[in-house]
C-alpha positions, 0 to 999 in steps of 0.5 A: 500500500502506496503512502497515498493510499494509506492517507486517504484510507485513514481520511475515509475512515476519519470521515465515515467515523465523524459521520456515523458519531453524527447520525448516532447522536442524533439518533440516540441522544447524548446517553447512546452516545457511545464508543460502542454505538459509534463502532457498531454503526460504523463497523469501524474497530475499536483499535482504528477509532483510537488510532485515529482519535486517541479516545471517545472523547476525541471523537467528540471533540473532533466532530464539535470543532467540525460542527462549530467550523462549518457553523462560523463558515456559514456565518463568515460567508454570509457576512462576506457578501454584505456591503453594510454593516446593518445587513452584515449583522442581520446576515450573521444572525440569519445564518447561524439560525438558518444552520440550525434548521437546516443542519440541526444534527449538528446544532443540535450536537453542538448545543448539547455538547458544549458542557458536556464532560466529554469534551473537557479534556479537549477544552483548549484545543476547541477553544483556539479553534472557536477563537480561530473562527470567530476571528474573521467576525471580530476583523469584519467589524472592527473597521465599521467601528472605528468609522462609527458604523457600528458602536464600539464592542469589546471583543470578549463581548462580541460573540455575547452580544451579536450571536449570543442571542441568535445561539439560544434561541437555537438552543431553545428551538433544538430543546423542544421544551420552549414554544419558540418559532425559528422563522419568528426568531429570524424575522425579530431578532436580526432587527433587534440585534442590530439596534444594540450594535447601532452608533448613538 
């Protein structure tokens, strides 16, 4: 087996393992969220999950930074093609909640994982990721703030402030425990949001 092979046989098994943890979550919950749930769906060994990800929590924690890069993609890319900064902020909130209806698998593990114990051993490693991610929204409006577009937010506080309430009401919707609409969520809060963030 070529060099070539072999690498791209390990990213399958990679892919297939993160995909089947996936579905499993999805399908299972958090308390059938197990090494062995994964390795059955997946048919994967034991001994090739651990190869690849040193332990279940790795898996984890893989599939989160996964989740979470594709989420903040979305979101960069919708604030990418905005020309204001009024319809960059209503686009970031648009995207995060049209993620988390049309991705809710991974929302759903996404907002359900965040404190969960198996990822607390790969909290500094998702944290320079998320920090990685959110980078780009933090460059995007730093310029529109020092041209008084947009008023003046400490960067610690920009992911409270601007996807903070975009993320729970995700959280909420996801929980099927709140009578909360998505679609009323979308129309309100991009609006709503961006009064907090208007100069003035």
């Amino acid at each position: 087996m070529t060099p070539m092979v072999k690498q791209q046989r390990g990213e399958a098994t990679v892919e297939l393992i993160l995909t089947t943890a996936l579905r499993v979550y999805a399908e299972q919950g958090q308390q059938g969220f197990t090494v062995n749930a994964v390795t059955a769906a997946s048919g994967v060994s034991l001994g090739s999950l651990y190869h690849h990800f040193g332990s279940f929590d790795g898996v984890a924690a893989a599939l989160y930074i996964r989740c979470m890069g594709r989420l903040f993609d979305d979101m960069v890319e919708a604030l990418r093609r905005s020309r204001t900064a009024r319809t960059g902020i209503r686009a970031l909130v648009k995207a995060y909640l049209r993620f988390t209806e049309e991705h809710r698998d991974a929302a759903l593990f996404l907002h359900a994982s965040a404190y969960s114990g198996y990822l607390a051993l790969h909290a500094k490693e998702i944290r320079a990721v998320k920090e990685a991610k959110l980078a780009p929204v933090i460059e995007w409006m730093r310029p529109r703030m020092e041209k008084g577009e947009i008023a003046p937010v400490p960067a610690a506080l920009v992911e409270v402030l601007v996807i903070g309430p975009a993320c729970e009401a995700a959280r909420r919707w996801l929980s099927d425990t709140y009578d909360l609409d998505l679609a009323e969520a979308e129309r309100v809060l991009p609006d709503r949001i961006w009064q907090a963030l208007r100069p003035g």
